[in-house]
N, C-alpha and C positions, 0 to 999 in steps of 0.2 A: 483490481481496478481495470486491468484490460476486459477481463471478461464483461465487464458492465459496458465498454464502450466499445467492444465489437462482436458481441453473440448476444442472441435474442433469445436461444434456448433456456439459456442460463438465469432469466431477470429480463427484467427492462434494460434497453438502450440508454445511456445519455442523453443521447440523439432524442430516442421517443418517448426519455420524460419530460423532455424539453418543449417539446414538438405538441405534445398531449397539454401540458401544461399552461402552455405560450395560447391555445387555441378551444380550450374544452374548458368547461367548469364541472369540477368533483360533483358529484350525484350523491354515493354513497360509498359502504363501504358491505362485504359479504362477512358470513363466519370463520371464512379460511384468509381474510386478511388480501383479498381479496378488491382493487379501488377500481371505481366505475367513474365514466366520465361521459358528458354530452358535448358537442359540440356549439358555440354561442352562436355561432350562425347556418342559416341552412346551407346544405350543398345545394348543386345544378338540381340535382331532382328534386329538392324542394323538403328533405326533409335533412335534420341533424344529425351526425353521425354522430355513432356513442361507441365507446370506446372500454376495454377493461386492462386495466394495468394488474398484472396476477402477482401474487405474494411468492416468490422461489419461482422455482421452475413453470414454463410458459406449457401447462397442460389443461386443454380448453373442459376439459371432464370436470375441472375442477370448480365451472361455473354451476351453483344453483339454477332449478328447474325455475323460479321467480325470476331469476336476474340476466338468464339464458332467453326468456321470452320478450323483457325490456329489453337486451341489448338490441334483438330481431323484429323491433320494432312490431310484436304481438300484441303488448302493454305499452301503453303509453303515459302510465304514470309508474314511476321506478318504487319499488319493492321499502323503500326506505320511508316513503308517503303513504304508501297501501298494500300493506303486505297480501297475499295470497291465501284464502283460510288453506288452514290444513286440518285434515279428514282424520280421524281418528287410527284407519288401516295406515294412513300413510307411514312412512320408514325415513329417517332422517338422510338427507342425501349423502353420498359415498363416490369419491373420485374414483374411474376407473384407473384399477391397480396393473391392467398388463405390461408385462414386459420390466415389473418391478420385485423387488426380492419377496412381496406382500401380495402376488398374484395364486389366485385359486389353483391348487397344484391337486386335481382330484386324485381319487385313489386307481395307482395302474399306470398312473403318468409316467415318463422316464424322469420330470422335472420336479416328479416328489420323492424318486428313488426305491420305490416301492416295487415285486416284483409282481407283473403282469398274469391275471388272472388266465387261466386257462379257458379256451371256448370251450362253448357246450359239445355233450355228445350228439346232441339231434345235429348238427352244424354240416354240411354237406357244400363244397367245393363245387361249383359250374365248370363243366370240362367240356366244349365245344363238341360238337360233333367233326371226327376226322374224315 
């Protein structure tokens, strides 16, 4: 219960589901559980802020390339009304995982444990001129 009501990393605020809630109407909702919000009235600049309350941990990778162009007011109708076609090459989107136990750990890495490939023999060192 503290974490909710004084870190942001962790989840939403209290505070800013309160805040969101009190002042935005729900738009939608993404794959990762994921809630979006506009605001009912405009700001000073004349346009509505939209808002994304994130499911777990506040890691903005975790917004869809549809719901990432709504929020940046690219789109102007949200992904819930008009979805985006998707291309047949397309790839289902994927949060970036760095700095988590699920990050690409290539071969060689000290962070995959692997021991480190030896360089080539053509491989020639630059030694200044003395």
């Amino acid at each position: 219960m503290l974490k909710q009501i004084f870190t942001w990393w962790s989840g939403n605020t209290i505070g800013a589901a309160f805040d969101i809630g009190r002042r935005a109407n729900p738009v939608g909702t993404d794959e990762y559980g994921n809630r979006y919000f506009e605001e009912r009235k405009p700001s000073l600049e004349g346009r509505r802020r939209r808002y994304v309350m994130y499911n777990g941990l506040a890691e903005p990778s975790k917004v869809p390339a549809d719901w990432h162009g709504w929020l940046h007011h690219t789109l102007d109708t949200p992904p819930t009304k008009m979805p985006l076609d998707r291309r047949d090459w397309e790839t289902d989107h994927t949060p970036n995982m760095t700095g988590t136990p699920y990050a690409t750990k290539p071969k060689g890495s000290l962070a995959a444990g692997d021991a480190r490939q030896k360089s080539d023999a053509d491989y020639e060192a630059w030694k200044p001129d003395a």
